[in-house]
VMD Tcl script that draws the C-alpha trace (Angstrom):
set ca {
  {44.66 -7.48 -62.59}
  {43.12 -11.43 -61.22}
  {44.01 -13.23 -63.49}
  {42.27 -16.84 -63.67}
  {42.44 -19.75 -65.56}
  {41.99 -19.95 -69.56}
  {43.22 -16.18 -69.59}
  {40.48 -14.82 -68.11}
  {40.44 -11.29 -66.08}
  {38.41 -10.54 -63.06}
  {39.27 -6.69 -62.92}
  {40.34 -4.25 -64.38}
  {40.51 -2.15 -67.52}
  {41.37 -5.87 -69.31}
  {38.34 -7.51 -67.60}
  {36.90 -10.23 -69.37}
  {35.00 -12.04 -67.03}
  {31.44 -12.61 -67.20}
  {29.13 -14.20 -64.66}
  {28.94 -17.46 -67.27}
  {32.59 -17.38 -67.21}
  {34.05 -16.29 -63.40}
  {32.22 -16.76 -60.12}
  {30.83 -14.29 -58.40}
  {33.48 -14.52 -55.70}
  {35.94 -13.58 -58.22}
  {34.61 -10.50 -59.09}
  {36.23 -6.99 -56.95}
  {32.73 -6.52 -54.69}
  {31.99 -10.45 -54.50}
  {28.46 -9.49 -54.32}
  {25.32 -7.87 -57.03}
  {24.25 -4.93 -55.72}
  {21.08 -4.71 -55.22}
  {18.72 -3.49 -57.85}
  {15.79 -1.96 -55.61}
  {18.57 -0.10 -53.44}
  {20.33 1.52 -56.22}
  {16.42 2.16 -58.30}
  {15.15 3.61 -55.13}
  {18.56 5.94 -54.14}
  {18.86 7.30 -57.93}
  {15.18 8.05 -57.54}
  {15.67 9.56 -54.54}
  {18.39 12.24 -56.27}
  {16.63 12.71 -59.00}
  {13.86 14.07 -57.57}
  {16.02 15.90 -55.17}
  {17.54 17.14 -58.33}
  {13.78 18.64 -59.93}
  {13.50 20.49 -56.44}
  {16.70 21.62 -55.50}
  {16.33 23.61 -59.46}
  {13.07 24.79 -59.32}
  {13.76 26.55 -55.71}
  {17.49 27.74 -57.23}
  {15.56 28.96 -60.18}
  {12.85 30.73 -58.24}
  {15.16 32.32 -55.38}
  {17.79 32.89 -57.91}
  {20.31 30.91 -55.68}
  {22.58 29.80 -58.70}
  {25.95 28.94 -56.70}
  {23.91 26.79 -54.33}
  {21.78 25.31 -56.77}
  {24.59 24.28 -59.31}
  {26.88 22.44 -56.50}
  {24.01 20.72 -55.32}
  {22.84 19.31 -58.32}
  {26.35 18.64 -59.79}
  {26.89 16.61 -56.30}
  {23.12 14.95 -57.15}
  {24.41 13.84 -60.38}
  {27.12 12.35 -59.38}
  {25.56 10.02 -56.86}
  {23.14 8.86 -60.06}
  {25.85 8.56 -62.01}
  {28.02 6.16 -59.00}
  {24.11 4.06 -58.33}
  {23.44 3.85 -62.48}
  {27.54 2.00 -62.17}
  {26.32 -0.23 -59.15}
  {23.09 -1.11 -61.62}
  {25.47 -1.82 -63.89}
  {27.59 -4.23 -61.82}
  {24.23 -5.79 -60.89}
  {24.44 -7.46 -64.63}
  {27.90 -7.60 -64.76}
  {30.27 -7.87 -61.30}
  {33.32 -8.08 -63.43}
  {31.96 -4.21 -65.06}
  {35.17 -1.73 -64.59}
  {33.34 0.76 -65.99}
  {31.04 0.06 -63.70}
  {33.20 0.21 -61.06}
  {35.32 2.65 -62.29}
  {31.69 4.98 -61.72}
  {31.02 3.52 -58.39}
  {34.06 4.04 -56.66}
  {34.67 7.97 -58.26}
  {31.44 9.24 -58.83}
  {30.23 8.12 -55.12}
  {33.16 8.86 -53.58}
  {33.42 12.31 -54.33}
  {29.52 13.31 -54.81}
  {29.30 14.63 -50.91}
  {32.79 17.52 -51.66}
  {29.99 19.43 -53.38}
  {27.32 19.34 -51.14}
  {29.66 20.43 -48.84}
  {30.91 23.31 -51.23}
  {27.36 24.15 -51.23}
  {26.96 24.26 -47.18}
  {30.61 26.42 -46.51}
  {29.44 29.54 -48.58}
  {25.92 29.45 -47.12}
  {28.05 29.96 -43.45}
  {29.68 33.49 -44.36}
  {25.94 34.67 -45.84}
  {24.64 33.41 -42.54}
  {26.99 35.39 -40.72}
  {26.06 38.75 -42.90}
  {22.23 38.39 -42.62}
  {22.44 37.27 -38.84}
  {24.85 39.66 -37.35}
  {28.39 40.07 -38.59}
  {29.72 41.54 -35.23}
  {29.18 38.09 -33.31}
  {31.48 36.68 -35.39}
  {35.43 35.51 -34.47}
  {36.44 35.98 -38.02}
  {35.33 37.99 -41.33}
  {32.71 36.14 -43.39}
  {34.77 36.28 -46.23}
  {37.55 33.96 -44.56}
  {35.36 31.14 -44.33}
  {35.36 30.76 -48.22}
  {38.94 31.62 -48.31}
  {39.56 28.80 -45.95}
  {37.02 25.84 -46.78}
  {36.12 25.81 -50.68}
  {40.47 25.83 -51.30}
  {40.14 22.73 -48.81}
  {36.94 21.45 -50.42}
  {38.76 21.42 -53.88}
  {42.11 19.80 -52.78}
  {39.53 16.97 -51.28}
  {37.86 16.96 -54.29}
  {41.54 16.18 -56.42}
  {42.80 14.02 -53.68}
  {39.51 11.53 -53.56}
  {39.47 11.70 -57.78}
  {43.30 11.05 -58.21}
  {42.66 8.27 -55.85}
  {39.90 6.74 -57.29}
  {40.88 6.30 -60.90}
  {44.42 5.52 -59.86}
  {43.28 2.80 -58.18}
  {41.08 1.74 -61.18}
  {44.30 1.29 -63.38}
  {46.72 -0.25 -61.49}
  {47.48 -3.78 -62.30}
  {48.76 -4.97 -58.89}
  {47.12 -5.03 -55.77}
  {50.48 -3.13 -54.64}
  {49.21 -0.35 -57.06}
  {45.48 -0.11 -56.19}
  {46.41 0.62 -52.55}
  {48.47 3.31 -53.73}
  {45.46 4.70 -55.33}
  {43.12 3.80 -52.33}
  {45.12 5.29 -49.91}
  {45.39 8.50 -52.26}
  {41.72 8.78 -51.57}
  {42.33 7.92 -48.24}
  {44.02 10.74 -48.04}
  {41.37 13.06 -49.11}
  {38.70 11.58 -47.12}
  {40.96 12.26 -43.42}
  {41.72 15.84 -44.93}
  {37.39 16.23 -45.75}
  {36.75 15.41 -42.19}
  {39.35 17.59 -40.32}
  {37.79 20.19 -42.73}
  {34.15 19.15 -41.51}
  {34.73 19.09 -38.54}
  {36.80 22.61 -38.22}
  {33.59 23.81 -40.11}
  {31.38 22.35 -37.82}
  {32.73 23.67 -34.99}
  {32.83 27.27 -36.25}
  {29.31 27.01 -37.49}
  {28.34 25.61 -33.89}
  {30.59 28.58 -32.35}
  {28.72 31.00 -34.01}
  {25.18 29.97 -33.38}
  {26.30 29.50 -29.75}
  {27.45 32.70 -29.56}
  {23.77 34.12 -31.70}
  {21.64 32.08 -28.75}
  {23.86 33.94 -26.06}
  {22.99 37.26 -27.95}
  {19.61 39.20 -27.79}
  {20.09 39.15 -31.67}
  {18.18 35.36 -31.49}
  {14.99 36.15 -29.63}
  {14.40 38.38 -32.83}
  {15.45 35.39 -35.45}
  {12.12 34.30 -37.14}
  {10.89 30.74 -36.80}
  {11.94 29.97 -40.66}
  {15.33 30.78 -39.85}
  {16.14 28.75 -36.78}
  {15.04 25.87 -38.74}
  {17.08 26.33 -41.80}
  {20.03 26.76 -39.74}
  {19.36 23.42 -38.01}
  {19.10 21.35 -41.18}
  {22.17 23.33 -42.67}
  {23.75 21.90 -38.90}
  {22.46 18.30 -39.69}
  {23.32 18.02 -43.12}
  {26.66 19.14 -42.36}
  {27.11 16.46 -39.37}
  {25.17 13.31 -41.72}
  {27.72 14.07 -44.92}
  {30.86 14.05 -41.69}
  {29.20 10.47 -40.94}
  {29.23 9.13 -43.98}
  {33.27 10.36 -44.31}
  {34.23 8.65 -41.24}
  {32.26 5.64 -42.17}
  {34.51 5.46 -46.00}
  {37.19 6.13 -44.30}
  {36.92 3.01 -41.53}
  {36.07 1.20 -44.90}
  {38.40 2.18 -47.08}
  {41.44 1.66 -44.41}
  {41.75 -1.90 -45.41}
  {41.29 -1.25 -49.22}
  {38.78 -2.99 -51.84}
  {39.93 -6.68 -51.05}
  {38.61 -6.24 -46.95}
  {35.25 -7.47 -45.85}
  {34.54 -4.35 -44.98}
  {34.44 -3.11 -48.28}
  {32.13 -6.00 -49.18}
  {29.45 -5.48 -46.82}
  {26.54 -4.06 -48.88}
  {23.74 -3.35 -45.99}
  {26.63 -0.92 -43.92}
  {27.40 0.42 -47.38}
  {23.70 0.88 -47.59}
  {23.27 2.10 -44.14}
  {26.23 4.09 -43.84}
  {26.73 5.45 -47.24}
  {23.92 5.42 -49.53}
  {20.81 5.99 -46.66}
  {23.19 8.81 -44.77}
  {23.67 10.53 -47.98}
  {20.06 10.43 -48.63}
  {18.85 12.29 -45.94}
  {21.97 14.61 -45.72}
  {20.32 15.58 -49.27}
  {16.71 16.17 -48.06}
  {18.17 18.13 -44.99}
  {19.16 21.00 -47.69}
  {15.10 20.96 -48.37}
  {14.10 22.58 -45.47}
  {17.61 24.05 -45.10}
  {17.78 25.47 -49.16}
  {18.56 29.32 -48.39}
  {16.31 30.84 -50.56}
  {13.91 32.11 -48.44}
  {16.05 33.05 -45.98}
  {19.25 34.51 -47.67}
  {17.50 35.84 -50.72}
  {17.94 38.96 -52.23}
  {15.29 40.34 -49.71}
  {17.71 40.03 -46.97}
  {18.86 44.02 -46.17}
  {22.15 45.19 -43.92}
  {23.45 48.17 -42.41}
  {26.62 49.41 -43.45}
  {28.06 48.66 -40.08}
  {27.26 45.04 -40.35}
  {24.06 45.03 -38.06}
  {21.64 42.42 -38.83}
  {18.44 43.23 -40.30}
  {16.63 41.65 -36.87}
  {18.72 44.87 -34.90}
  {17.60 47.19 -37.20}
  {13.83 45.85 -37.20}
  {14.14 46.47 -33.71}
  {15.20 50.20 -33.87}
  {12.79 51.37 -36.37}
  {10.34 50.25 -33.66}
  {11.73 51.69 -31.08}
  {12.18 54.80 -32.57}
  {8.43 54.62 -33.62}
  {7.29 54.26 -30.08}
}
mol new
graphics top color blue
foreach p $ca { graphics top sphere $p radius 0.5 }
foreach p [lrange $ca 0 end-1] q [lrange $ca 1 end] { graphics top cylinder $p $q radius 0.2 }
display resetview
């Protein structure tokens, strides 16, 4: 793709720069990531990774579990690329795992978060609800997955183009896919926040135990950190790789890697396990279990 003197490529699947060869400013990021950020995020998922499976394994929450540590993976996999353009700048595989692997990491945490709102609504109380539980997945994991082949396509397009005509094709591809994740966020946001709204209003949340209110409020700011991080790519992605936006490592830092981080430890406190585990017993007219608590009390008095 930059092509300098003596035949030498700066990016690329032809790349043969090297930093004895090409200055650093020739290289796609202009910058070496840093080492101790990418160690200390990679640890940071990994470990999220050992508890995210032992509380999947032990509440038997499989669905959640898997798209959480697929989505855990992937940011290792993006961090291990920026290591790797640490020792090389001119790395397209490197690169190549930065730009996909990062990119589209946060689709499945969100995958993760949309099926946990139509359990919510069926342990909670079904009847406060606007819309069927079953909807919600009919609407958001469809949307999650054409995000998901939008942000890819984009990605490695973008990797393999040879002009810079042809990687902003691919970047605005991606582009693409980013907008469409955050009207999707959003939309899900708002419906989560409806419902809740509409719980408080109800007696039904007087009778919600402790452990409950607070998963739902890490599920909430999970949800809102990942729809941060979305805007934030998508402000720095506007202008494509060659802007100085896309070159500033502490917001990508700030805004990317340290958001994502504690979007991740949010679904700690907010796994569903405890809460929506098999335990977790209805009515057949879509009561929740609080209203039915309630009765068998009554009816004992």
């Amino acid at each position: 793709m930059s092509t300098l003197p003596n035949g030498l490529i700066s990016f690329g699947p032809n790349a043969n720069c090297t930093l004895d060869t090409c200055p650093l400013e020739a290289s796609i990021l202009q910058y070496r990531p840093s080492q101790a950020a990418s160690g200390t995020f990679i640890a940071i998922f990994a470990s999220s990774i050992l508890i995210q499976a032992f509380l999947g394994i032990r509440t038997r929450t499989w669905g959640f579990m898997i798209s959480v540590l697929c989505g855990c993976c992937l940011e290792i996999a993006g961090y291990v690329g920026r290591l790797v353009i640490y020792n090389n700048p001119f790395s397209f595989g490197g690169f190549l795992a930065q730009i996909i692997c990062i990119t589209i990491a946060p689709v499945f945490f969100c995958a993760a978060i949309y099926v946990l709102l139509s359990q919510v609504i069926n342990h909670v109380d079904r009847s406060l609800s606007r819309f069927k539980p079953q909807i919600f997945y009919w609407i958001f994991i469809p949307c999650d997955i054409v995000s998901l082949i939008l942000q890819a396509t984009g990605g490695a397009l973008s990797c393999v183009a040879s002009t810079e005509d042809e990687i902003q094709v691919g970047v605005d591809i991606s582009l693409a896919g980013l907008i469409f994740q955050v009207i999707t966020l959003v939309v899900f946001c708002a419906l989560f926040a409806d419902y809740l709204i509409a719980c408080k209003r109800s007696a039904v949340w007087n009778r919600i135990p402790g452990r409950v209110k607070v998963f739902l409020s890490f599920i909430f700011l999970s949800i809102l950190f990942i729809t941060l991080r979305c805007v934030y790519r998508i402000v720095e992605l506007r202008e494509g790789y060659f802007s100085e936006l896309f070159r500033d490592e502490p917001l990508f830092i700030g805004l990317e890697s340290a958001v994502m981080c504690v979007a991740i430890v949010c679904l700690i406190p907010g796994h569903p396990g405890s809460v929506l585990g098999a335990g977790a017993t209805r009515d057949r007219r879509g009561k929740s279990e609080y209203d039915s608590m309630e009765l068998t009390t009554q009816e004992r008095e």
